[in-house]
N, CA, C and O atoms as CSV, one atom per row, in Angstrom:
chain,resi,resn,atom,element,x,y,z
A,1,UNK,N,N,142.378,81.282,126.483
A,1,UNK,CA,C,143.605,81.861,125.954
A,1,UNK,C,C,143.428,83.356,125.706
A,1,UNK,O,O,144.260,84.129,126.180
A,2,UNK,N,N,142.547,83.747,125.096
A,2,UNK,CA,C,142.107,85.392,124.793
A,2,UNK,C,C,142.127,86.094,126.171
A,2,UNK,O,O,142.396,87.292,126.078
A,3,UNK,N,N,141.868,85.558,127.668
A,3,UNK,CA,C,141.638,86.607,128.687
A,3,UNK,C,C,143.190,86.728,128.977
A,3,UNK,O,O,143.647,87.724,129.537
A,4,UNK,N,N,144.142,85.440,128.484
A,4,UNK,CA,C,145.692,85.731,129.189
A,4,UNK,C,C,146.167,86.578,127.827
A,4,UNK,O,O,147.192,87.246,127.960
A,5,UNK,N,N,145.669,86.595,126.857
A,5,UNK,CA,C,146.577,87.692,125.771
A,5,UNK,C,C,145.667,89.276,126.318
A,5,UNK,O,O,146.385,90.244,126.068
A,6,UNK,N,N,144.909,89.510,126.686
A,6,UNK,CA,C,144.261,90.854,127.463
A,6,UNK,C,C,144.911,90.915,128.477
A,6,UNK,O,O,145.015,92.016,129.017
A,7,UNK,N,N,145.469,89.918,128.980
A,7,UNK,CA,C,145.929,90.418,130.609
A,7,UNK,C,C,147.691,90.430,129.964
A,7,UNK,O,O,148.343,91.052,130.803
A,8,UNK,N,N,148.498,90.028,128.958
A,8,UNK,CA,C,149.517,90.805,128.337
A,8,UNK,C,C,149.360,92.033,128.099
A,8,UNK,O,O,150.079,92.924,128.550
A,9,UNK,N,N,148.147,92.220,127.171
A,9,UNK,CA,C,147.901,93.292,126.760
A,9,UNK,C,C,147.998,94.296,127.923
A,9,UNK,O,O,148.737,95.281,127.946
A,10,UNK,N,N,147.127,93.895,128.903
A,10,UNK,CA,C,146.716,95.130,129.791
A,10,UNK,C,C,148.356,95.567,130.394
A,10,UNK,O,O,148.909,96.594,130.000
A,11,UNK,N,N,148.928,94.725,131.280
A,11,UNK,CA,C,150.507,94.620,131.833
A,11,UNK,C,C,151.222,95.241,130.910
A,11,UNK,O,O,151.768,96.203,131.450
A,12,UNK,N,N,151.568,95.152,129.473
A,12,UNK,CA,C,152.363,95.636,128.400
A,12,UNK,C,C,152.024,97.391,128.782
A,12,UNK,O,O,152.798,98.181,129.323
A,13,UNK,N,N,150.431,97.684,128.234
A,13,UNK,CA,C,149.896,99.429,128.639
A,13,UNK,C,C,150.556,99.759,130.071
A,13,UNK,O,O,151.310,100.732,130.062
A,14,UNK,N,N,150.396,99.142,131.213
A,14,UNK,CA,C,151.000,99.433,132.539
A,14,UNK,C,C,152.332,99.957,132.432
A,14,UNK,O,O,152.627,101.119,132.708
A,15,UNK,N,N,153.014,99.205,132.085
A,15,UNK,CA,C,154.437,99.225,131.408
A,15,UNK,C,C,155.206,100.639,131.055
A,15,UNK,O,O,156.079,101.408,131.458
A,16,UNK,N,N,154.129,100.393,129.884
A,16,UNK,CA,C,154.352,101.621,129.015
A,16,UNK,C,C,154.411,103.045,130.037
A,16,UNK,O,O,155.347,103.804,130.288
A,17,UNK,N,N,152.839,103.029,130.539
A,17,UNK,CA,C,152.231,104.294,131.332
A,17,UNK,C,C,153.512,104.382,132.553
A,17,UNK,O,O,153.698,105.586,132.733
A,18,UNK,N,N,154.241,103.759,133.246
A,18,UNK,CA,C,155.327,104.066,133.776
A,18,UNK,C,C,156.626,104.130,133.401
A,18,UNK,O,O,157.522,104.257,134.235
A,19,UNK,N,N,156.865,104.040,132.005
A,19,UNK,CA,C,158.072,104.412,131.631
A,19,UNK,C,C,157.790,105.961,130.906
A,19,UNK,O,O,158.732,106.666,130.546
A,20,UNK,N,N,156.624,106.295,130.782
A,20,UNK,CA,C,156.031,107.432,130.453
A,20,UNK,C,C,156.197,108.359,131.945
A,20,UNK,O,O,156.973,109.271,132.230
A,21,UNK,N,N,155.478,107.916,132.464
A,21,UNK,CA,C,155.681,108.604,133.967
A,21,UNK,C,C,157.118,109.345,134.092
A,21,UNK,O,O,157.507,110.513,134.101
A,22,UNK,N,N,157.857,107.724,134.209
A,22,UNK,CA,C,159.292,107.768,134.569
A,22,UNK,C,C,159.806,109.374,133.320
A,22,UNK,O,O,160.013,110.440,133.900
A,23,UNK,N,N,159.926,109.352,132.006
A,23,UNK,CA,C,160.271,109.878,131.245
A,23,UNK,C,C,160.106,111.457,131.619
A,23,UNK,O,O,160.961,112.328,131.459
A,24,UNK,N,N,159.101,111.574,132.030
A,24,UNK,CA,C,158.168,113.060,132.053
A,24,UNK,C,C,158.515,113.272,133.191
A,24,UNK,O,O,158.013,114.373,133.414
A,25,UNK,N,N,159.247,112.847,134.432
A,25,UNK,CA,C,159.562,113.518,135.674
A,25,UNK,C,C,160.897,113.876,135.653
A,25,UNK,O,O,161.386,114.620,136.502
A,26,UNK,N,N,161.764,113.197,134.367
A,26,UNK,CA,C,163.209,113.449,133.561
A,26,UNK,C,C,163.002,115.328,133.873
A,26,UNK,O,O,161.968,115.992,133.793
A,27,UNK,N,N,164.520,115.810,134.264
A,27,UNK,CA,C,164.521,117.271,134.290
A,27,UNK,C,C,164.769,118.029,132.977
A,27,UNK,O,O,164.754,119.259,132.993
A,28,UNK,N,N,165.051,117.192,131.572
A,28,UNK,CA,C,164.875,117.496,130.239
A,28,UNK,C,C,163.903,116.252,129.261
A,28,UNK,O,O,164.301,115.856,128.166
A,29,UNK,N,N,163.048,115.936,129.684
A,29,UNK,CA,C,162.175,114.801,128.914
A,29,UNK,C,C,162.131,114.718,127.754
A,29,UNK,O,O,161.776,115.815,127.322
A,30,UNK,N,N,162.428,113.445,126.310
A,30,UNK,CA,C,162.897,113.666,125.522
A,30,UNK,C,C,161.701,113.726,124.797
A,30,UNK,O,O,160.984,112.805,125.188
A,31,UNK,N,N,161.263,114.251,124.097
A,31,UNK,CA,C,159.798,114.959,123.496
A,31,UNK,C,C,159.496,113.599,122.381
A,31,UNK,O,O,158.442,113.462,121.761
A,32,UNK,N,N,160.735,112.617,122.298
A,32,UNK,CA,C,160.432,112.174,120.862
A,32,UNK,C,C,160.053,110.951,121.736
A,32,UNK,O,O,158.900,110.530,121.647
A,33,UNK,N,N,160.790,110.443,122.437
A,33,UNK,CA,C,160.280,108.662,123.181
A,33,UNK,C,C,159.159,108.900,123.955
A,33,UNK,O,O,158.480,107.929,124.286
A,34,UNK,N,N,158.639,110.709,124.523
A,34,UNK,CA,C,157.085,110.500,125.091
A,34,UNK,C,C,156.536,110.315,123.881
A,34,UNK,O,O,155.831,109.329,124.094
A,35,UNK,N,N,156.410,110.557,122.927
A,35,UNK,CA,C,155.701,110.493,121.726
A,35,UNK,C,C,155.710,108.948,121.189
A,35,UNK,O,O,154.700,108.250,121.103
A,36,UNK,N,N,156.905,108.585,120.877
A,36,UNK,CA,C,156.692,106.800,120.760
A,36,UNK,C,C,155.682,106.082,122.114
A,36,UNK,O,O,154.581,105.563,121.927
A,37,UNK,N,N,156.191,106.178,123.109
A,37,UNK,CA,C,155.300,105.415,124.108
A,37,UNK,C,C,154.085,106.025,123.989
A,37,UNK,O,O,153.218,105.171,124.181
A,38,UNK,N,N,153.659,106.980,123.789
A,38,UNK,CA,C,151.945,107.375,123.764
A,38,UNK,C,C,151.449,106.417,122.583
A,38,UNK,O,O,150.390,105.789,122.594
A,39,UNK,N,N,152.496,106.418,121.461
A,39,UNK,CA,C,151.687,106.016,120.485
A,39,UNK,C,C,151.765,104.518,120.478
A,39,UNK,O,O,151.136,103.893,119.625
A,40,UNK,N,N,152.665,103.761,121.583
A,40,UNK,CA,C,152.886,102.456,121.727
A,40,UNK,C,C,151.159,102.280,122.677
A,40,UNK,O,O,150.276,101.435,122.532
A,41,UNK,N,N,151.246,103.446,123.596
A,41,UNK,CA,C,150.152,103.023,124.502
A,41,UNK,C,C,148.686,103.099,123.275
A,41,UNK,O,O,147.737,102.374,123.573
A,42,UNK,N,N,148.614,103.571,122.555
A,42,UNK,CA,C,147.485,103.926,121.756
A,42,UNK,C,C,147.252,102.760,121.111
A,42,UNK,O,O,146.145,102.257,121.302
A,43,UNK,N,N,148.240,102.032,120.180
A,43,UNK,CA,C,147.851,101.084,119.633
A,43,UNK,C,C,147.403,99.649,120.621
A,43,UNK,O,O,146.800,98.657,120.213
A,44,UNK,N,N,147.867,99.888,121.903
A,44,UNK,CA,C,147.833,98.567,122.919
A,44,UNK,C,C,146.413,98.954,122.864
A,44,UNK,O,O,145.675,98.359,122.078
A,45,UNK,N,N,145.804,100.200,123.870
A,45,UNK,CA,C,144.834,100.632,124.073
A,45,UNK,C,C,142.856,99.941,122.890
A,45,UNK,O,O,141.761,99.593,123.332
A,46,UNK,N,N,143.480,100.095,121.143
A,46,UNK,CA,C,142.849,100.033,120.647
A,46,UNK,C,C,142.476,98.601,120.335
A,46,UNK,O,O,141.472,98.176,119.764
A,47,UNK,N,N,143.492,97.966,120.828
A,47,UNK,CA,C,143.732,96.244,120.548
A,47,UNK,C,C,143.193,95.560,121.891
A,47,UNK,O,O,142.800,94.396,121.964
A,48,UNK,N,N,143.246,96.588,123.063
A,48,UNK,CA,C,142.219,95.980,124.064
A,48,UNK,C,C,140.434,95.845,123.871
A,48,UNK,O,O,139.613,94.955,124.091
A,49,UNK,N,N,140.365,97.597,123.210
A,49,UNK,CA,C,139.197,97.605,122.936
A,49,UNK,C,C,138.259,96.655,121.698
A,49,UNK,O,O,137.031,96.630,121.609
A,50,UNK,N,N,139.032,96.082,121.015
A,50,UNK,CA,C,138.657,95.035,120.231
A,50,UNK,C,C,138.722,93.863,120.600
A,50,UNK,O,O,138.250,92.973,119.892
A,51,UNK,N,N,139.331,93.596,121.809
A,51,UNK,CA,C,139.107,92.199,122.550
A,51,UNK,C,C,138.214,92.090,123.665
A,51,UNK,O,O,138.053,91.005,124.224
């Protein structure tokens, strides 16, 4: 069960990192939702590294 909640985990960060992408190629990118998704990717990030 723990390798399929890492492999959420990991897919969820993927996710993220292309709606980030997507956001930042925006011709006015909104400074505040790159900032939520970094910090969405950060907490995924730290919850991998503990699994």
């Amino acid at each position: 069960m723990e390798s399929s909640h890492v492999s959420a985990l990991q897919a969820k960060h993927q996710g993220l990192e292309s709606q980030l992408r997507q956001e930042m190629s925006r011709p006015a990118p909104d400074d505040a939702k790159i900032q939520a998704i970094k910090k969405q990717k950060l907490r995924l990030k730290e919850e991998l590294a503990l699994n």
